[in-house]
C-alpha positions in Angstrom: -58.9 -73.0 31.0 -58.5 -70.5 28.0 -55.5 -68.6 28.6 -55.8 -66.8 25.8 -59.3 -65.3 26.9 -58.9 -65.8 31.2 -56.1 -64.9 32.4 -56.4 -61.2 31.7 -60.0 -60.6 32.9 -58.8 -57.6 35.1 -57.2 -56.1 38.3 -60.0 -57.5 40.6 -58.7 -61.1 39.9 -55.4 -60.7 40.8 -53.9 -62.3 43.7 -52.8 -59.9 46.8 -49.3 -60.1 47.0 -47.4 -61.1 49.6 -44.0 -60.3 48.7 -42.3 -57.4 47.4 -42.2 -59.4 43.7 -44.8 -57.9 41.5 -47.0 -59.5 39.1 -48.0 -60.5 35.6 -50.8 -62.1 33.8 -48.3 -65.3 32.8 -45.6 -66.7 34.2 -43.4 -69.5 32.4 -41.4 -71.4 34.5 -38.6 -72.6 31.9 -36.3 -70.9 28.8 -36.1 -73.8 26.5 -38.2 -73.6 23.5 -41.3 -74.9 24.8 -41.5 -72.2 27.6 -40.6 -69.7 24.7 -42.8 -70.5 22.4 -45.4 -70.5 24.8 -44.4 -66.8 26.4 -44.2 -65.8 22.6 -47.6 -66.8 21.7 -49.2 -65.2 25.2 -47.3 -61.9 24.5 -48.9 -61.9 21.0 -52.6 -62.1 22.4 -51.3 -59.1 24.9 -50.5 -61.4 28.1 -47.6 -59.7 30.3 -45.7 -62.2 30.9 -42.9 -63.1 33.1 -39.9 -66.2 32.6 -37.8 -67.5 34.9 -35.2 -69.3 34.3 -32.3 -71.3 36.7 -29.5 -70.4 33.8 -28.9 -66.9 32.5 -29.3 -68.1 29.1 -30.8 -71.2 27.0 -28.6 -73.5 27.5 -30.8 -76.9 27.8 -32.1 -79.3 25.2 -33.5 -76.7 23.0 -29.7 -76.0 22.0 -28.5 -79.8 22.2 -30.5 -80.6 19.4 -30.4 -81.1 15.6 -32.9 -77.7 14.7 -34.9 -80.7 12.5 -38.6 -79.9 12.9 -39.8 -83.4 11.5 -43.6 -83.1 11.0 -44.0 -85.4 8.8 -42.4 -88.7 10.4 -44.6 -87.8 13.0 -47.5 -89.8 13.9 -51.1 -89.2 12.5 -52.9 -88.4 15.3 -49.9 -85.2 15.9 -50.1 -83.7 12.3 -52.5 -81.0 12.6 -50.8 -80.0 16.0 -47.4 -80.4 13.8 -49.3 -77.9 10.9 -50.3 -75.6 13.7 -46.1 -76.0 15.3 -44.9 -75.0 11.8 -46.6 -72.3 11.2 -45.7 -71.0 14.7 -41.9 -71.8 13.8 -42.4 -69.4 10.7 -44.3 -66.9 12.5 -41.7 -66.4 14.8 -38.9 -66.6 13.1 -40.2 -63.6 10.7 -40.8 -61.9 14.2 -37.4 -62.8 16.2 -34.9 -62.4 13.1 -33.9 -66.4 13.2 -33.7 -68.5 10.1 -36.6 -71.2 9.7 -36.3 -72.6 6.2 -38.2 -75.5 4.8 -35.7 -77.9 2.6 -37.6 -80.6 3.5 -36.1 -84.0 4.5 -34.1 -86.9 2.3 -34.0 -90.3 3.4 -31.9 -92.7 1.5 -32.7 -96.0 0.8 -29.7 -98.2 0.9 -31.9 -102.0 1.1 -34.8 -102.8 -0.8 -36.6 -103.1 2.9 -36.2 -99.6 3.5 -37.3 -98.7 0.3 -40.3 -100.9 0.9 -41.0 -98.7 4.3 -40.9 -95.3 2.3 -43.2 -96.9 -0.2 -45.7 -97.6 2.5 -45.4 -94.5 4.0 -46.4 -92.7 0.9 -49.5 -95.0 0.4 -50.2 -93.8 3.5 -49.3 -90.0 4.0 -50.2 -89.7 -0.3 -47.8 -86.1 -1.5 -46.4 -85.6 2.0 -43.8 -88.3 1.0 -42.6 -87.7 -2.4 -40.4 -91.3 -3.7 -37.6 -90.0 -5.2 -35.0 -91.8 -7.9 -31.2 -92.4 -6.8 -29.8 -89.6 -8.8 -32.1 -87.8 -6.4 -30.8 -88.9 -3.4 -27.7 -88.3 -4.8 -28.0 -84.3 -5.2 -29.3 -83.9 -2.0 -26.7 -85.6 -0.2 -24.1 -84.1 -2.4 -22.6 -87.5 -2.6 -23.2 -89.3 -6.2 -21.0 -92.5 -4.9 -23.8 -94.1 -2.2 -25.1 -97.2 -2.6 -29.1 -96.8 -2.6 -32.1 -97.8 -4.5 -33.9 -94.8 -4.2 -35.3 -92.8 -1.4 -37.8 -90.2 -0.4 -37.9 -86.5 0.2 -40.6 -84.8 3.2 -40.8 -81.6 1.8 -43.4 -80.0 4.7 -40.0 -80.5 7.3 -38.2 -77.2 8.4 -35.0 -76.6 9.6 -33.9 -73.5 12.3 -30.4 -73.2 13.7 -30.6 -74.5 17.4 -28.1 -72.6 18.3 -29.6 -69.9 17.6 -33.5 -69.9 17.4 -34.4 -69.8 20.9 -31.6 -67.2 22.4 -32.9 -65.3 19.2 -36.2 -65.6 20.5 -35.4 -64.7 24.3 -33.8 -61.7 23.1 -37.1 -60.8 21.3 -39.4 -61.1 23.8 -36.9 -59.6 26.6 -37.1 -56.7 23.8 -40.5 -56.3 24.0 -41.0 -56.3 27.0 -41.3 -60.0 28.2 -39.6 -59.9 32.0 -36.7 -62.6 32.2 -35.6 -64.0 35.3 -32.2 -65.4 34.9 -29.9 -67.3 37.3 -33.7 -68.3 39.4 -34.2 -71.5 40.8 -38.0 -72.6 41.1 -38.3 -74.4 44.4 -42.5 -75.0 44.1 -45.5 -73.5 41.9 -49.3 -73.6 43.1 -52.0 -71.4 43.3 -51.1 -68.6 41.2 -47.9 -68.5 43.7 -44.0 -69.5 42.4 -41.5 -69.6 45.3 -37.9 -69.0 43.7 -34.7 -68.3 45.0 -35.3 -65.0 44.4 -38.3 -64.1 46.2 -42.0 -65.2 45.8 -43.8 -64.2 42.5 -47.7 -64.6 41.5 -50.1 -65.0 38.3 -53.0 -65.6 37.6 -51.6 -68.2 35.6 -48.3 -70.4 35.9 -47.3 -72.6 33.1 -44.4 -74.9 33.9 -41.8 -76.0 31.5 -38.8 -77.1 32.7 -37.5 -80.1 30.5 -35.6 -82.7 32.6 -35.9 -80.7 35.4 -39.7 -81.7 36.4 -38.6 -83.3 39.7 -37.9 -79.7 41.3 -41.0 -79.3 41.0 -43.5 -81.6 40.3 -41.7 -85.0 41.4 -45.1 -86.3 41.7 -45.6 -86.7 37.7 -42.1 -87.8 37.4 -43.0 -90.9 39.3 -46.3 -91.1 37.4 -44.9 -90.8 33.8 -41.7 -92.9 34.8 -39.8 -89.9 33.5 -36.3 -90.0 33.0 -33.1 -88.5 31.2 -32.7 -89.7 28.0 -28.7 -88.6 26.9 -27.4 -88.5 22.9 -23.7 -88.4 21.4 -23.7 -85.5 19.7 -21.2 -83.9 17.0 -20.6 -81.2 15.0 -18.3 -81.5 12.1 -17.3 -79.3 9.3 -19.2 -79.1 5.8 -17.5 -80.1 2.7 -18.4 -77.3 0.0 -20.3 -80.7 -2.2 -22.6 -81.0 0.9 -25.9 -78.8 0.8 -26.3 -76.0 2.7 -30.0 -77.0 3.9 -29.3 -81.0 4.0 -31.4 -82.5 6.5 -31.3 -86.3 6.8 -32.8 -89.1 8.3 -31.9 -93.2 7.8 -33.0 -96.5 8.1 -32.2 -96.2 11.8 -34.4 -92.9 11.5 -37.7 -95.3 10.2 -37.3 -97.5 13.1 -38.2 -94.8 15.4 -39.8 -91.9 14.4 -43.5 -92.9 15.4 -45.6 -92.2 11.8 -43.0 -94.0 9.9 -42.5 -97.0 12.4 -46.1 -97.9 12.4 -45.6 -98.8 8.6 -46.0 -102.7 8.1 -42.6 -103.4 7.3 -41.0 -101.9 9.5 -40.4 -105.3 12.0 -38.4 -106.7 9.0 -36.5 -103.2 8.9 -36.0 -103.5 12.6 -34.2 -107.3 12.0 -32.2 -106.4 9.0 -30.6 -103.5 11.2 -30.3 -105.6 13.7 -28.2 -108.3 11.5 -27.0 -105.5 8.9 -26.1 -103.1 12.0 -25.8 -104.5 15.4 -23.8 -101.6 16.8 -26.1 -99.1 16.0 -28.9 -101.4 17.1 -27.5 -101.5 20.7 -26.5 -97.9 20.7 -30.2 -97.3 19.9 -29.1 -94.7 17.0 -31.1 -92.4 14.7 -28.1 -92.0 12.4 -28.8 -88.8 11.0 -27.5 -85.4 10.1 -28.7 -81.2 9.6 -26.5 -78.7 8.3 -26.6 -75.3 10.1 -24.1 -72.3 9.4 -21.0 -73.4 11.7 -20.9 -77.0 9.8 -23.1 -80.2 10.1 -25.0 -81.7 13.1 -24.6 -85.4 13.2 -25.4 -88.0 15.6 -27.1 -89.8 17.3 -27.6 -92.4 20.0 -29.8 -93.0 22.7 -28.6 -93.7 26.7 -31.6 -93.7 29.5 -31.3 -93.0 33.5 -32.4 -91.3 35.9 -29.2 -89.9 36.7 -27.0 -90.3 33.6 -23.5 -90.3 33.7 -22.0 -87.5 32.0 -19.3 -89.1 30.1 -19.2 -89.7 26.2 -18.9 -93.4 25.3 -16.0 -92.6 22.0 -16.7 -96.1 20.2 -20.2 -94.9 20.1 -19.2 -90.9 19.0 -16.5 -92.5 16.0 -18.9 -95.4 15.2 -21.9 -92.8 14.8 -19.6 -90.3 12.9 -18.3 -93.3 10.5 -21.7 -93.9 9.3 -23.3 -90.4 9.1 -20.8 -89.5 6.7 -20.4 -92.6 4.8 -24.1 -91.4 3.8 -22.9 -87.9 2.4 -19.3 -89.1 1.7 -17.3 -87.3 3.4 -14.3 -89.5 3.5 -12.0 -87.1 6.5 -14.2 -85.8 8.7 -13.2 -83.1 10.3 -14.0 -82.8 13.7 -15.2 -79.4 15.8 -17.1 -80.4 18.8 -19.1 -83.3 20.1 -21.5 -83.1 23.2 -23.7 -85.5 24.9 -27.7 -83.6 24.1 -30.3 -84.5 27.1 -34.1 -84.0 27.6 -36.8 -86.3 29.4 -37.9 -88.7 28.4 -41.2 -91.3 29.4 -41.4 -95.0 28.3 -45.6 -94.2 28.6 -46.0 -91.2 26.8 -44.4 -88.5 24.5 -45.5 -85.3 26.6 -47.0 -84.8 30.0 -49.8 -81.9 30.1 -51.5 -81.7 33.4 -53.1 -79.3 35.5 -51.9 -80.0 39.3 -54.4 -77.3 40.0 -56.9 -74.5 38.1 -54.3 -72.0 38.2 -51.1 -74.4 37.0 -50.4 -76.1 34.0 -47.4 -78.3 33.6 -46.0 -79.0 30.4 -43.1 -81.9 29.6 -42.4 -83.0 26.1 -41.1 -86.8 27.2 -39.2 -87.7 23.8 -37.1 -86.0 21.2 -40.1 -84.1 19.5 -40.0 -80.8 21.6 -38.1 -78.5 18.8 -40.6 -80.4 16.3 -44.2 -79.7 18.2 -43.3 -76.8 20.4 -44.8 -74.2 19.3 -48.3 -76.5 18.7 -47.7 -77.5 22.3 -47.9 -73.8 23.2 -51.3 -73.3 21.4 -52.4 -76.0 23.3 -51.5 -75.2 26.8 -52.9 -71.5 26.0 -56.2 -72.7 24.8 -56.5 -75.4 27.7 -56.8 -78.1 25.0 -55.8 -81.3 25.7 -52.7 -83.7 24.7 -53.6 -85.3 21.3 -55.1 -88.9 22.1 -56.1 -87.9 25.1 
């Protein structure tokens, strides 16, 4: 179903209510950035719509994260829902007052393998991977010391604060007159109906996006899609005054799993010279990489899966993933602010869940660490009723 034309086909198609909760044309069951961006782009084709939320802020993976919108890295069959995401980003950044700059990405080379991989992937991907010298790397790590034979530079990536973006863009919408239910549990959505905590509200149209949380609702498609919590050792660290302001970074680590690169043909003999170059970070299943935002640096990261992680931060894994982040830019005393363990689903089967568990429901689960990348392409397409791409 087209959102964008049905759901606001008048008065007569509305539900009766049986509550004392009142209605709206959309209701978006989840704050991160995916049920943001998809509230924003309803509320921009003149959809009321209404988000609820079970915390009284974002909070969730959409703030976890590293703000890196990697398009490029993608795989082929997502680069003209990336294009669509990044414009999106822009759009809404120019609308919400958030920063969405586009630096681009630098990844170092530091073997002649992963030199070999960045080759390929320019063969393949033509000017969207630009091979770069190492006196290149060099500047845009701000560190003229590392030990590389070159590298490339993905100059369609952007970069947004994720600290900022999506309560920037919750503010927004609450401004103009998006309804935000804060603090509001969601106990079950069907038929134009969402029972809450807070009362019973209806739509013609519920869109469901609650991250990790899919099991409150929908534990059907968590057994379906094998979905569980995927948990990453997180830090923040100060930024050296030699370190760019807009550095955004991905490794060797970065090639072995970022779909569009990984499918590159040298990338098995990448994957055993990590494994014999860097057996720690091959177990801790680590995209080393690094963004900078305002407050300092974003580094990390490994990869933990469970259905019900533990909550603990492992710290060999935290100092072993801060050693080598900044041996890359050189930053020989870290200095240390925070460090957090980031969460979102995850699915060994697919990279987002978009189903329609009835004509008036549409659930919507990125199931990897591509949300803050695709989501505002992920919006278009649960608006237009389009399906997942491959599918």
């Amino acid at each position: 179903m087209n959102l964008y034309v049905q759901v606001w086909t008048g008065p007569a198609h509305r539900p009766t209510m049986k509550t004392m909760t009142d209605t709206a044309d959309l209701i978006v069951v989840g704050a991160g950035i995916l049920g943001l961006a998809t509230a924003w782009r309803a509320h921009r084709h003149g959809l009321s719509v209404h988000v609820i939320d079970r915390a009284d802020r974002p909070v969730g993976a959409s703030i976890q994260n590293f703000g890196h919108a990697c398009f490029t890295a993608q795989a082929d069959d997502l680069q003209d829902l990336g294009a669509v995401s990044a414009d999106g980003w822009a759009a809404a950044a120019a609308d919400a007052g958030f920063r969405a700059s586009r630096p681009g990405t630098v990844l170092p080379a530091v073997t002649p393998v992963e030199m070999q991989v960045l080759e390929e992937f320019h063969a393949h991907r033509g000017d969207d991977v630009r091979l770069i010298d190492r006196g290149a790397v060099h500047t845009m790590l701000g560190n003229p010391d590392l030990d590389c034979v070159g590298g490339a530079h993905l100059p369609r990536d952007m970069r947004v604060n994720p600290r900022e973006a999506a309560p920037a863009l919750a503010r927004h919408l609450a401004a103009r007159g998006v309804r935000f239910s804060w603090r509001t549990s969601v106990h079950t959505v069907g038929d134009g109906e969402a029972l809450t905590s807070r009362g019973v509200f209806h739509a013609p149209q519920i869109v469901v996006c609650p991250g990790e949380h899919l099991n409150d609702t929908h534990p059907d498609l968590v057994t379906d899609h094998d979905i569980r919590t995927c948990t990453l050792t997180m830090a923040l660290i100060d930024r050296p005054s030699g370190t760019p302001a807009d550095l955004a970074m991905l490794t060797g680590t970065s090639m072995t799993r970022y779909d569009g690169i990984a499918a590159m043909p040298s990338v098995d003999d990448l994957r055993r010279e990590l494994g014999s170059r860097e057996p720690a970070l091959t177990e801790a299943i680590a995209n080393v990489m690094a963004t900078a935002v305002p407050d300092g640096i974003l580094i990390g990261d490994s990869h933990d899966y469970d259905t019900s992680p533990d909550p603990f931060i492992d710290a060999a894994q935290s100092d072993l993933l801060l050693d080598r982040t900044t041996r890359y830019l050189g930053i020989a005393r870290p200095v240390v602010r925070q460090r957090w363990q980031g969460r979102y689903a995850d699915s060994p089967s697919t990279n987002l869940v978009l189903q329609h568990p009835d004509d008036r429901t549409t659930v919507a689960v990125v199931t990897s660490g591509i949300g803050m990348t695709l989501s505002f392409g992920i919006a278009d397409l649960i608006l237009t009723g389009a399906d997942a791409p491959g599918k």
